[in-house]
N, CA, C and O atoms as a Tripos MOL2 file, in Angstrom:
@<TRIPOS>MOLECULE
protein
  284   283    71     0     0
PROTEIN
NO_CHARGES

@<TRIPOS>ATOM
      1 N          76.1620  137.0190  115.4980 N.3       1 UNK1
      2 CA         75.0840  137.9000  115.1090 C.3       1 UNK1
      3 C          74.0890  137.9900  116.2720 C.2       1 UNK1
      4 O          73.7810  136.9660  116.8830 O.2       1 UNK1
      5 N          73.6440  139.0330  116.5530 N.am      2 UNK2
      6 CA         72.4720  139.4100  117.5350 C.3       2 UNK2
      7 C          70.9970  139.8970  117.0180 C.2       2 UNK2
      8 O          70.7760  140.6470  116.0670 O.2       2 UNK2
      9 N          70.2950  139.4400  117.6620 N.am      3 UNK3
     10 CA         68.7720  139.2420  117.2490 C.3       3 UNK3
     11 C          67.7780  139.9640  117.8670 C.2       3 UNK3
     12 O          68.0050  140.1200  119.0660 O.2       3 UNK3
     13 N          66.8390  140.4200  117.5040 N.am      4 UNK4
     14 CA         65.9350  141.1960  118.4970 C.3       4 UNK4
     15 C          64.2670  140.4010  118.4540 C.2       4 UNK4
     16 O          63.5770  140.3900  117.4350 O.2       4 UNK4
     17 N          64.0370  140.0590  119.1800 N.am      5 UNK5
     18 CA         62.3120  139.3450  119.3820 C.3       5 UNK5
     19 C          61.7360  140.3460  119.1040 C.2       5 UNK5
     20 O          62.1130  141.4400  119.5260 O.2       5 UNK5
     21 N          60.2180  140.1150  117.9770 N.am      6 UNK6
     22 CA         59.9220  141.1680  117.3680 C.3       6 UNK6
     23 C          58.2530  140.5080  117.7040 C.2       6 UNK6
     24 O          57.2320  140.9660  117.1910 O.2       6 UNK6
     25 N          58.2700  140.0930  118.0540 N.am      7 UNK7
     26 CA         57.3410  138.9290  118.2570 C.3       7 UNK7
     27 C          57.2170  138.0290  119.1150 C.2       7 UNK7
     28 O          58.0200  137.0960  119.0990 O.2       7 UNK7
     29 N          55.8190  138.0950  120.4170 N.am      8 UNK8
     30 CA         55.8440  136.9360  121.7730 C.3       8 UNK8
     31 C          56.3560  135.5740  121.0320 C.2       8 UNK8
     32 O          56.1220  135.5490  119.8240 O.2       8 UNK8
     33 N          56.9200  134.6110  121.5000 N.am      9 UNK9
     34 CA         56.9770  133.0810  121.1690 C.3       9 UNK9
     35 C          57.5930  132.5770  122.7080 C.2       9 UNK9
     36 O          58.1980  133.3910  123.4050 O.2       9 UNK9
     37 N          57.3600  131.0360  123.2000 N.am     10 UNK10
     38 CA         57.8910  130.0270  123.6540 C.3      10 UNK10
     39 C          58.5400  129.3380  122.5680 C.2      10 UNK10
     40 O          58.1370  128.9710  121.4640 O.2      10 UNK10
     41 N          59.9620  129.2340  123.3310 N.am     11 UNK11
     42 CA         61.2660  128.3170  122.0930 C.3      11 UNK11
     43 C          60.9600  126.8140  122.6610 C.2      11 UNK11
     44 O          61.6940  126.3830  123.5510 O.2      11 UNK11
     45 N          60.0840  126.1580  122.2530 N.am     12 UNK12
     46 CA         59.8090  124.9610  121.7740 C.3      12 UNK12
     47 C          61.1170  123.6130  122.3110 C.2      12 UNK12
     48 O          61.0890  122.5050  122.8460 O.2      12 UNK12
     49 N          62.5050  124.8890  121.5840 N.am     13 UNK13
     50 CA         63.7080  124.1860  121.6010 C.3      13 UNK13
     51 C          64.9890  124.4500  122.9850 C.2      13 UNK13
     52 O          66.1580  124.0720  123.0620 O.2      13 UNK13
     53 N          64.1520  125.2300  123.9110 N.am     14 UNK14
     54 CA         64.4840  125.6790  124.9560 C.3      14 UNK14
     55 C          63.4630  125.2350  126.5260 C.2      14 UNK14
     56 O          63.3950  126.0760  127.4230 O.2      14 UNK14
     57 N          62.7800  123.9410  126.6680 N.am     15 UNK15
     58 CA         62.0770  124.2670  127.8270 C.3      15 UNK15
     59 C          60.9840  125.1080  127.4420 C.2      15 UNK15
     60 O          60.7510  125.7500  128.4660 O.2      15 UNK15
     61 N          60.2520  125.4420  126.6380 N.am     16 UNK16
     62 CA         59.3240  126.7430  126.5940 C.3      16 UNK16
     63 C          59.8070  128.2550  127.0720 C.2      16 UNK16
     64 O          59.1610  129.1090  127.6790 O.2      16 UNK16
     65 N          60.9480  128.2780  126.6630 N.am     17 UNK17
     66 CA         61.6200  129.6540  127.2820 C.3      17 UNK17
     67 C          60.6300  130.9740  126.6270 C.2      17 UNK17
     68 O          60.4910  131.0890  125.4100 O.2      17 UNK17
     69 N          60.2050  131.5980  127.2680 N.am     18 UNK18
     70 CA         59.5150  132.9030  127.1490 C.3      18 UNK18
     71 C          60.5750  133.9730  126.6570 C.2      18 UNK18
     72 O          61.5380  134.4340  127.2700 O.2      18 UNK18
     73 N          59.9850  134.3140  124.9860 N.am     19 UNK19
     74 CA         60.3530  135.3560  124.8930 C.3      19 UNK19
     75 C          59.5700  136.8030  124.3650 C.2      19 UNK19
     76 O          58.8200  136.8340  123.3890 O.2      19 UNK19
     77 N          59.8610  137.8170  125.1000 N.am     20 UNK20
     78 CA         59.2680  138.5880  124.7030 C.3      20 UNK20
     79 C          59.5190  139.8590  123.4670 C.2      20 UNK20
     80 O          60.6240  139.9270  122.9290 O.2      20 UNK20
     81 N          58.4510  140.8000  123.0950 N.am     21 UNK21
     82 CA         59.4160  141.9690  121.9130 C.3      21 UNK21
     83 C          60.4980  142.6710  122.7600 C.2      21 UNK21
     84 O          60.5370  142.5650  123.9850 O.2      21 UNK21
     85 N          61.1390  143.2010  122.2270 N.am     22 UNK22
     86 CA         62.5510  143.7100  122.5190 C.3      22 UNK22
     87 C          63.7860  142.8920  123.2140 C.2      22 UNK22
     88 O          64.8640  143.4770  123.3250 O.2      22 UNK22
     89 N          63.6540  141.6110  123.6620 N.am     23 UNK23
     90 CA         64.6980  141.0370  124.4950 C.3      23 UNK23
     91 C          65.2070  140.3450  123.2590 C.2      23 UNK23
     92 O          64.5440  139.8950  122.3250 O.2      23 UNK23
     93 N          66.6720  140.3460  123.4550 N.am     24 UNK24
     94 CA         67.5020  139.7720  122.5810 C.3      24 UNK24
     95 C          67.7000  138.1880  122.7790 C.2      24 UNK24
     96 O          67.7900  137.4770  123.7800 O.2      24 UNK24
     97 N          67.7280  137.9620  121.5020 N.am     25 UNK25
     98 CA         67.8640  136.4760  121.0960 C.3      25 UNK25
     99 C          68.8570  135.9740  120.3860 C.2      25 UNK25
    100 O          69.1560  136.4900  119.3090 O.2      25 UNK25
    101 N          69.5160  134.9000  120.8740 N.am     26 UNK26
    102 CA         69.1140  133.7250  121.7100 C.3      26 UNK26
    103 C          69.5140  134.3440  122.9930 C.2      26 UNK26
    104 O          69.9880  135.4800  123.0100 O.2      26 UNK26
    105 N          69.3360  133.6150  124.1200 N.am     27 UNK27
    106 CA         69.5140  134.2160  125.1480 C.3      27 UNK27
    107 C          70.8860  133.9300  125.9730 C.2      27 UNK27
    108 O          71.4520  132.9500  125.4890 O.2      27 UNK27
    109 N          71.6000  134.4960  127.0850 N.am     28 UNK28
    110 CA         72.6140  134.3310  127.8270 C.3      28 UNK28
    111 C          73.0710  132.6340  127.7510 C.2      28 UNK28
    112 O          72.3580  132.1430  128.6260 O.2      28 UNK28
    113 N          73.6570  131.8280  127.3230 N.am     29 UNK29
    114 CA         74.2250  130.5600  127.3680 C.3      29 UNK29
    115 C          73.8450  130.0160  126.7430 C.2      29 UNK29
    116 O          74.0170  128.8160  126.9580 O.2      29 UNK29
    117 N          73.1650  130.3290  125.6870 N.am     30 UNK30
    118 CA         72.1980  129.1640  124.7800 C.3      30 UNK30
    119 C          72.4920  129.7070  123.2340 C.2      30 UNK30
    120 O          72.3610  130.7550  122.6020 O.2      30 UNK30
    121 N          73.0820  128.0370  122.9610 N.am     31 UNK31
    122 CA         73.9500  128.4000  121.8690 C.3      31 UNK31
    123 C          72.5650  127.3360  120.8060 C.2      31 UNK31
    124 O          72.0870  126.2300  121.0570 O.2      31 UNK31
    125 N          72.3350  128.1650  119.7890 N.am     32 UNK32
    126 CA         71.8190  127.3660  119.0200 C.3      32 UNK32
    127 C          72.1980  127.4490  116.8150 C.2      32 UNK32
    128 O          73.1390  127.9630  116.2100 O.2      32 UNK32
    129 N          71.4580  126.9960  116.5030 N.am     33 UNK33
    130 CA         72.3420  126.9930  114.8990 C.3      33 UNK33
    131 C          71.2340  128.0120  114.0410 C.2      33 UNK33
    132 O          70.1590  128.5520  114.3000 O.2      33 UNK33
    133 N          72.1220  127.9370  112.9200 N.am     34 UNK34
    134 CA         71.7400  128.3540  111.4070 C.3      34 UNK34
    135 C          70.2880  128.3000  111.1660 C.2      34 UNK34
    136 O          69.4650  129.1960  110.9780 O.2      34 UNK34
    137 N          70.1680  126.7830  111.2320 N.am     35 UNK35
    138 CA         68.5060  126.6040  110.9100 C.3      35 UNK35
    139 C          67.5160  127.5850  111.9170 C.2      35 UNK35
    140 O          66.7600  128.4530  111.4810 O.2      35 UNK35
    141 N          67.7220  127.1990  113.5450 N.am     36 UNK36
    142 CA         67.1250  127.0820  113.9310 C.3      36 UNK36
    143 C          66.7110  129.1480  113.6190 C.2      36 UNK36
    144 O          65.5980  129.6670  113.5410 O.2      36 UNK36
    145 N          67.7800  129.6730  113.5390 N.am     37 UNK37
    146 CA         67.2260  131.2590  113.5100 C.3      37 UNK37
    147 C          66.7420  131.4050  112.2320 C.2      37 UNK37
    148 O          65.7180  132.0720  112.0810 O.2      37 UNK37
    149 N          67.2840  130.9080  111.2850 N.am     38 UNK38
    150 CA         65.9100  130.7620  109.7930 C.3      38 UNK38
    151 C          64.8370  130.4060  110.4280 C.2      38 UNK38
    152 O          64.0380  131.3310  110.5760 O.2      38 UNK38
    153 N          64.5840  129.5940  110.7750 N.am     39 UNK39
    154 CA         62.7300  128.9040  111.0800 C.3      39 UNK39
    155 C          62.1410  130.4110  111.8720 C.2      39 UNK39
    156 O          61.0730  130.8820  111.4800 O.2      39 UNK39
    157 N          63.1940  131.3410  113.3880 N.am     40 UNK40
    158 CA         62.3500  131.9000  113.5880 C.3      40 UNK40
    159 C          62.8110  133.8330  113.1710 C.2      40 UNK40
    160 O          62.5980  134.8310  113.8590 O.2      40 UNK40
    161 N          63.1150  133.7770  112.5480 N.am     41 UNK41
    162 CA         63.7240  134.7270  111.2730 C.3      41 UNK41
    163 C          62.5870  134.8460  110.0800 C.2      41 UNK41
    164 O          61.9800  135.8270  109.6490 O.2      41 UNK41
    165 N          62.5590  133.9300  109.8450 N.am     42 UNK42
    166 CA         61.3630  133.9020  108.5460 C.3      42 UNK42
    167 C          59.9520  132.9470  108.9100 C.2      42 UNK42
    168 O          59.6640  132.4080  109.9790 O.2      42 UNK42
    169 N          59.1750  132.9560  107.5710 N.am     43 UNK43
    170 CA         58.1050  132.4440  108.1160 C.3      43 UNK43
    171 C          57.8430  130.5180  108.2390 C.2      43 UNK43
    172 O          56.7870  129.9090  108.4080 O.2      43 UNK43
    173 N          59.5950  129.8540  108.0360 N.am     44 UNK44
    174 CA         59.2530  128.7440  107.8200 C.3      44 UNK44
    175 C          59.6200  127.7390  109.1680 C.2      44 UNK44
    176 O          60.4480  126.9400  109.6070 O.2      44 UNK44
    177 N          58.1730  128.5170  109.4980 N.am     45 UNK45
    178 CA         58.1970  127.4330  111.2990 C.3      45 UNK45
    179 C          56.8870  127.1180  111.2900 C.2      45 UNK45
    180 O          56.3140  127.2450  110.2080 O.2      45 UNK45
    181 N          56.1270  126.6570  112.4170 N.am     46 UNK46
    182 CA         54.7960  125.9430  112.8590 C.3      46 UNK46
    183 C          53.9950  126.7110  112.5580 C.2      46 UNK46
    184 O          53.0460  126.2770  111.9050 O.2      46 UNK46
    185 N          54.0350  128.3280  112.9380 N.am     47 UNK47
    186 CA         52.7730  129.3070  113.2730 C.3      47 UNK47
    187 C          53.3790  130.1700  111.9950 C.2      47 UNK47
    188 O          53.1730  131.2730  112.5020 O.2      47 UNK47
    189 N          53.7870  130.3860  111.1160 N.am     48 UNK48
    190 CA         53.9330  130.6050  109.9210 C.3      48 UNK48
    191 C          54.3800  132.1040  110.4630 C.2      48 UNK48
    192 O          53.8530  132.8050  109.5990 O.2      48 UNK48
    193 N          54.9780  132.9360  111.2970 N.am     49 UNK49
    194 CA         55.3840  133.9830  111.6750 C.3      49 UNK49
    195 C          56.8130  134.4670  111.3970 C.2      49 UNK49
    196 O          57.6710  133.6810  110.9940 O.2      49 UNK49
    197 N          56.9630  135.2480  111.5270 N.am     50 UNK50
    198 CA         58.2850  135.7480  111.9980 C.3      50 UNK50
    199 C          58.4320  136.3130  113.6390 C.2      50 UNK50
    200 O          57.6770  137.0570  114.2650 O.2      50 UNK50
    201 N          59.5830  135.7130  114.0180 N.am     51 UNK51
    202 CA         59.5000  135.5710  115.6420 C.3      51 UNK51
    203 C          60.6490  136.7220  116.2290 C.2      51 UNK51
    204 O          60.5000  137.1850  117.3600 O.2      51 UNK51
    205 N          62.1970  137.2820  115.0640 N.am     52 UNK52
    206 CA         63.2840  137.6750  115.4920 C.3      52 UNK52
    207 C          63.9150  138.2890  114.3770 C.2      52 UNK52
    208 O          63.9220  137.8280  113.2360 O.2      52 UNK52
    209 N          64.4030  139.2640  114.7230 N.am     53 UNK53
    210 CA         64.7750  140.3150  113.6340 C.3      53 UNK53
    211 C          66.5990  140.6330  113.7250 C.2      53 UNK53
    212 O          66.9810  141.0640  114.8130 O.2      53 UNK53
    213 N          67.2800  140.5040  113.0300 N.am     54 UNK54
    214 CA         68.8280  141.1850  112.7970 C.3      54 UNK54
    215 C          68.6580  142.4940  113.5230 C.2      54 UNK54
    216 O          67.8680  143.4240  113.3590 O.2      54 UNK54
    217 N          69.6890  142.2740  114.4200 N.am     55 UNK55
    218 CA         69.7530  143.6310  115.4730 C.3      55 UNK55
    219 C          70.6210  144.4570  114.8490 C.2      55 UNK55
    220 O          71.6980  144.0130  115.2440 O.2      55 UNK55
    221 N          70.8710  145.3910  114.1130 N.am     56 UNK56
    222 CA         71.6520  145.8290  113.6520 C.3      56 UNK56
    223 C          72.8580  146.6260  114.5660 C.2      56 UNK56
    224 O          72.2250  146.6920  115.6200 O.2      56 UNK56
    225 N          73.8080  147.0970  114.7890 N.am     57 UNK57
    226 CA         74.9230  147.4790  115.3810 C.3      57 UNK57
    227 C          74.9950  148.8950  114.8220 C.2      57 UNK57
    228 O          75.4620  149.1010  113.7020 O.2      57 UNK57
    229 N          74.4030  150.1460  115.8210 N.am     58 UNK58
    230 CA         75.0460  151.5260  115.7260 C.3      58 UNK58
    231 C          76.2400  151.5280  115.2850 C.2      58 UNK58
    232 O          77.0820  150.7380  115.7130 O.2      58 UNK58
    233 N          76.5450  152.6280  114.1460 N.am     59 UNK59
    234 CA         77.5930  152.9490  114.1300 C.3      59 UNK59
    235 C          78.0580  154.0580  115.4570 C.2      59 UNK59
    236 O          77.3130  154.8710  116.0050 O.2      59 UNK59
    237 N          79.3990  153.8190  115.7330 N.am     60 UNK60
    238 CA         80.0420  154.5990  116.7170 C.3      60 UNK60
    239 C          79.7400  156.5660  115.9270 C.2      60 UNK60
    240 O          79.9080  156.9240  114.7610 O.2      60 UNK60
    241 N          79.4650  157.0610  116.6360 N.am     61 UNK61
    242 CA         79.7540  158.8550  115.9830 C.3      61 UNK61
    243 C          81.0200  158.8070  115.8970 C.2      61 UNK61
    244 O          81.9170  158.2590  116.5380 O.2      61 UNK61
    245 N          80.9090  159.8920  114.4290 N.am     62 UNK62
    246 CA         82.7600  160.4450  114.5470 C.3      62 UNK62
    247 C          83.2810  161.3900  115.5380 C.2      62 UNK62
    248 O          82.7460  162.3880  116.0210 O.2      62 UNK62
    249 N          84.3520  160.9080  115.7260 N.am     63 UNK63
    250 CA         84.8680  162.1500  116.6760 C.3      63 UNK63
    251 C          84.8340  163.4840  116.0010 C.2      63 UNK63
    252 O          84.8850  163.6700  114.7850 O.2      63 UNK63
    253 N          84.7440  164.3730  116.9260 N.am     64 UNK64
    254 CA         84.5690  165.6310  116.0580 C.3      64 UNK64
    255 C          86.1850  166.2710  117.0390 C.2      64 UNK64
    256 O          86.6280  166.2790  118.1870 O.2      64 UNK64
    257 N          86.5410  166.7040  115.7220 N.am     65 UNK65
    258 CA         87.5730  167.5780  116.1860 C.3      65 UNK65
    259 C          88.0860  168.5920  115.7280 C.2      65 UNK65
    260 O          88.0420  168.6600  114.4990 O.2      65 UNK65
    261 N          88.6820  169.6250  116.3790 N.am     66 UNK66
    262 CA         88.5780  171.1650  116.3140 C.3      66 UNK66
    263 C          88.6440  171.6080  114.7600 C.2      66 UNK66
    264 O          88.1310  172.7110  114.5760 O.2      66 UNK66
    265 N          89.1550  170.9990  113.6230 N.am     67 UNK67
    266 CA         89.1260  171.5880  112.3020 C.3      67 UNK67
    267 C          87.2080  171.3610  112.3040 C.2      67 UNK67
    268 O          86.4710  172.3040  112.0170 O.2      67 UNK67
    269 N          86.6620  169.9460  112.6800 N.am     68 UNK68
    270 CA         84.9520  170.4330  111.9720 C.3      68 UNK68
    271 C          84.4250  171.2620  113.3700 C.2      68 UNK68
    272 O          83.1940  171.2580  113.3750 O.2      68 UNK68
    273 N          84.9690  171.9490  114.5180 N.am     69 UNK69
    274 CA         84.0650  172.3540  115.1640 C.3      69 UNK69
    275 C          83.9730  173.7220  114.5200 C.2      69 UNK69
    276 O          82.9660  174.4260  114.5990 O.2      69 UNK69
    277 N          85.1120  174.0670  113.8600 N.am     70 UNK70
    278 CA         85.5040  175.4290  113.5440 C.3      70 UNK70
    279 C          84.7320  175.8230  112.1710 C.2      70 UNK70
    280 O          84.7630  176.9910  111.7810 O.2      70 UNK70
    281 N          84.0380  174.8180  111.4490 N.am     71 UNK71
    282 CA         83.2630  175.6810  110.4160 C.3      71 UNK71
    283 C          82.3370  176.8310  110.3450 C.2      71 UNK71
    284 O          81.9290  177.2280  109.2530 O.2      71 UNK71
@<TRIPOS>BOND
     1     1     2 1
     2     2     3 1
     3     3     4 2
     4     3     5 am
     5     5     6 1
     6     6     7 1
     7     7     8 2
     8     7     9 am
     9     9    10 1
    10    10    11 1
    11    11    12 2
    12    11    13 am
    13    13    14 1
    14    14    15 1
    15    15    16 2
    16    15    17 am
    17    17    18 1
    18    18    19 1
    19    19    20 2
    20    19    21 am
    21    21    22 1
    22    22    23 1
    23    23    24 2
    24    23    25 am
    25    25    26 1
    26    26    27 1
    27    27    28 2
    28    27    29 am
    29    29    30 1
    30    30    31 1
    31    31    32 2
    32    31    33 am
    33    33    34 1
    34    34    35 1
    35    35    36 2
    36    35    37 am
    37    37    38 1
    38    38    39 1
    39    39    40 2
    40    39    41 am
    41    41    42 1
    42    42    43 1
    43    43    44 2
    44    43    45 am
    45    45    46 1
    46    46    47 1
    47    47    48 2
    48    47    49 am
    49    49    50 1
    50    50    51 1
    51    51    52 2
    52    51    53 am
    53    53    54 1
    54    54    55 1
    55    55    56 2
    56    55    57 am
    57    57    58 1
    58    58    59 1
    59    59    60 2
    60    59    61 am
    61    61    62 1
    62    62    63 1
    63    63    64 2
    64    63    65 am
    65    65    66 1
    66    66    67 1
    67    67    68 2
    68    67    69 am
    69    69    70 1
    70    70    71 1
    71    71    72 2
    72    71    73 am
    73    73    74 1
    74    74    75 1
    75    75    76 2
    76    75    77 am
    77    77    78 1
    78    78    79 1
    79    79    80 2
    80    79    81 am
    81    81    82 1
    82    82    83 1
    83    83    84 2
    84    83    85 am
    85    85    86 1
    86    86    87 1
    87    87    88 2
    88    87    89 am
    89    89    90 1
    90    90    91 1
    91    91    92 2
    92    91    93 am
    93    93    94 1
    94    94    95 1
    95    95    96 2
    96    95    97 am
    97    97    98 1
    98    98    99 1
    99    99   100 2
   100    99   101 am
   101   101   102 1
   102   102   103 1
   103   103   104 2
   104   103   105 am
   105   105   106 1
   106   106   107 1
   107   107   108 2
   108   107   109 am
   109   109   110 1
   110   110   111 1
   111   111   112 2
   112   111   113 am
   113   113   114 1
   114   114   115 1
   115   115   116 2
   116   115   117 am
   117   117   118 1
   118   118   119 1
   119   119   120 2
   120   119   121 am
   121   121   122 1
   122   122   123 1
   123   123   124 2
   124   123   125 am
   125   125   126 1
   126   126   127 1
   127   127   128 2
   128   127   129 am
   129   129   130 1
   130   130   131 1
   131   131   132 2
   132   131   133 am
   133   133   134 1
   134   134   135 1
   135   135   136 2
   136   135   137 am
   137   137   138 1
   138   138   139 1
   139   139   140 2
   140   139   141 am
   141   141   142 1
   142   142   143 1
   143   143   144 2
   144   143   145 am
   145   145   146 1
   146   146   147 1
   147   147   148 2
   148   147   149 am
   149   149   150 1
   150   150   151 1
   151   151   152 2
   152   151   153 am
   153   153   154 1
   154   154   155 1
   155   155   156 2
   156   155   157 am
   157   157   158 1
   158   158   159 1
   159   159   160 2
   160   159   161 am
   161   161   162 1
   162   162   163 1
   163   163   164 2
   164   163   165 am
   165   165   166 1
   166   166   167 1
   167   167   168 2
   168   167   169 am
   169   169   170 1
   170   170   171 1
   171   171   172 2
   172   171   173 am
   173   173   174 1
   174   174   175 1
   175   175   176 2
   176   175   177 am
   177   177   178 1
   178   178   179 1
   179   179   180 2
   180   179   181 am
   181   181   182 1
   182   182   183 1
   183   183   184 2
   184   183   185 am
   185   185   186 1
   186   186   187 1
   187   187   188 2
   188   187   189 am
   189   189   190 1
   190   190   191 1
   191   191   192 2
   192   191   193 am
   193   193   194 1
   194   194   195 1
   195   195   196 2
   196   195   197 am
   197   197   198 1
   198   198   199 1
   199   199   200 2
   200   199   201 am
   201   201   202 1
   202   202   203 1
   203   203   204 2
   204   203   205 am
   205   205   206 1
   206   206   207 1
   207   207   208 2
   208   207   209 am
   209   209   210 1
   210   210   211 1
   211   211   212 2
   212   211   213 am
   213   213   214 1
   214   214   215 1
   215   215   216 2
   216   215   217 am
   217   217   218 1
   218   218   219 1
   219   219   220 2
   220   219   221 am
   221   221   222 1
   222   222   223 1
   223   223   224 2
   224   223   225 am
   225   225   226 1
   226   226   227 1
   227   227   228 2
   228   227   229 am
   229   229   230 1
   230   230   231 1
   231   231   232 2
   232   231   233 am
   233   233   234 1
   234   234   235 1
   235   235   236 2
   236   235   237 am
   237   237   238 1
   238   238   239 1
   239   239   240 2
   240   239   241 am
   241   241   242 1
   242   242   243 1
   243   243   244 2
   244   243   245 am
   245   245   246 1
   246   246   247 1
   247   247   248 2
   248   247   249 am
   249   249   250 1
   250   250   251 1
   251   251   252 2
   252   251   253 am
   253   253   254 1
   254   254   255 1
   255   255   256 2
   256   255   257 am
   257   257   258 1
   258   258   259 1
   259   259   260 2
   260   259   261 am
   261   261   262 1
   262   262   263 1
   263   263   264 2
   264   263   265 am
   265   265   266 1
   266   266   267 1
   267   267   268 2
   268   267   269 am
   269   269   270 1
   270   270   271 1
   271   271   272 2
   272   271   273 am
   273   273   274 1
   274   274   275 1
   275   275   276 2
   276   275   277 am
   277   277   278 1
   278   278   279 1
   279   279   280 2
   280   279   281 am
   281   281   282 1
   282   282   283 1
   283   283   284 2
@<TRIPOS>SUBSTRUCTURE
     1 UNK1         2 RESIDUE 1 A UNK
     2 UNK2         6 RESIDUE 1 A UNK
     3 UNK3        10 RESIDUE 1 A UNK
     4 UNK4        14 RESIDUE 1 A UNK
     5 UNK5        18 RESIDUE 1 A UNK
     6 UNK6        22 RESIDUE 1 A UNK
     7 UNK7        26 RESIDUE 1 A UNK
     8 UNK8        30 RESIDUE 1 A UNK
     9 UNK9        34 RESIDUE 1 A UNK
    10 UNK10       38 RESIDUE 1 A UNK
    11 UNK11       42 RESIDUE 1 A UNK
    12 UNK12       46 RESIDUE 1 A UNK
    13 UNK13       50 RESIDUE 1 A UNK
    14 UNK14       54 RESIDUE 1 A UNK
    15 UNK15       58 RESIDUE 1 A UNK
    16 UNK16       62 RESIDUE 1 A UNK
    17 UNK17       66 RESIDUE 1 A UNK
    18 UNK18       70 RESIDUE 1 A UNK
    19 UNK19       74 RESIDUE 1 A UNK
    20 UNK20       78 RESIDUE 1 A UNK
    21 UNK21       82 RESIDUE 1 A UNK
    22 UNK22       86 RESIDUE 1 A UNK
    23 UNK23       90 RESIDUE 1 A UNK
    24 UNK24       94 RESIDUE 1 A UNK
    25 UNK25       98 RESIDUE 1 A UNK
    26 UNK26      102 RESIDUE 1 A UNK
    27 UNK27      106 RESIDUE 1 A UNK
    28 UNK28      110 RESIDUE 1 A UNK
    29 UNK29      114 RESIDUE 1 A UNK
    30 UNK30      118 RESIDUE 1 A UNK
    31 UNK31      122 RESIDUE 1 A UNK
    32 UNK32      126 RESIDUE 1 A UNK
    33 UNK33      130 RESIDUE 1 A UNK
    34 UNK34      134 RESIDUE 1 A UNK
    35 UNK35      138 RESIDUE 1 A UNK
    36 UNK36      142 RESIDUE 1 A UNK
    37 UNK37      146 RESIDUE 1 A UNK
    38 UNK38      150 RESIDUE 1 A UNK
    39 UNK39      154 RESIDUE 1 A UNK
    40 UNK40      158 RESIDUE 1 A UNK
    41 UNK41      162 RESIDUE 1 A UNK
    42 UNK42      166 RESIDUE 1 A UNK
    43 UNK43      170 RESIDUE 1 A UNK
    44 UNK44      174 RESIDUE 1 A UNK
    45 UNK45      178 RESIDUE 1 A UNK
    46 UNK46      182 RESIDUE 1 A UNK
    47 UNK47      186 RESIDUE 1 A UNK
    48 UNK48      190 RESIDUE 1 A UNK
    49 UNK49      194 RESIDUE 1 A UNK
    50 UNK50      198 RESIDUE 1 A UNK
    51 UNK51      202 RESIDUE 1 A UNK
    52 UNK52      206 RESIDUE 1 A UNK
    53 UNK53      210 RESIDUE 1 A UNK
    54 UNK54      214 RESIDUE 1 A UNK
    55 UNK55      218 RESIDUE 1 A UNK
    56 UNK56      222 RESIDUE 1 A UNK
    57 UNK57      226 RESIDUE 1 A UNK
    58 UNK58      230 RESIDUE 1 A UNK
    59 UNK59      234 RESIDUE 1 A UNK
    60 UNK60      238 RESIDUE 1 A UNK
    61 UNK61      242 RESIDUE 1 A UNK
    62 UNK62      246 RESIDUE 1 A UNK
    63 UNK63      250 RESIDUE 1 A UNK
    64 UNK64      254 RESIDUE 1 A UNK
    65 UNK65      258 RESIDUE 1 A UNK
    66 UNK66      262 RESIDUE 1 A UNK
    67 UNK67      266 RESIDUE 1 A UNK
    68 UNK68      270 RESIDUE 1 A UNK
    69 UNK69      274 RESIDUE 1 A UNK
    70 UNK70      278 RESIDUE 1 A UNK
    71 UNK71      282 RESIDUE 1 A UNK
């Protein structure tokens, strides 16, 4: 699953890794668990926030082909 920072935070559980809104979370090599994206998913962490949001996945467009170009 992919995540979107919706919200400044330092990961506490990373070195103080800086993250900012729009950069995806967790980041390039850093594998972390279940809990830890509940705590910053919802509001049950230190600063009572929400830190990261479900990135949702575009659907692909349909191909369009010559029977719907022709309506």
């Amino acid at each position: 699953m992919t995540y979107v920072v919706i919200k400044y935070f330092t990961d506490i559980q990373d070195n103080d890794y800086e993250y900012f809104p729009g950069m995806i979370y967790p980041r390039v090599g850093l594998k972390v668990n279940k809990e830890r994206i509940k705590e910053l998913s919802t509001k049950n962490n230190r600063r009572k926030e929400i830190f990261i949001a479900e990135l949702e996945e575009r659907e692909k467009p349909k191909k369009e082909t010559k029977k719907s170009l022709k309506k």
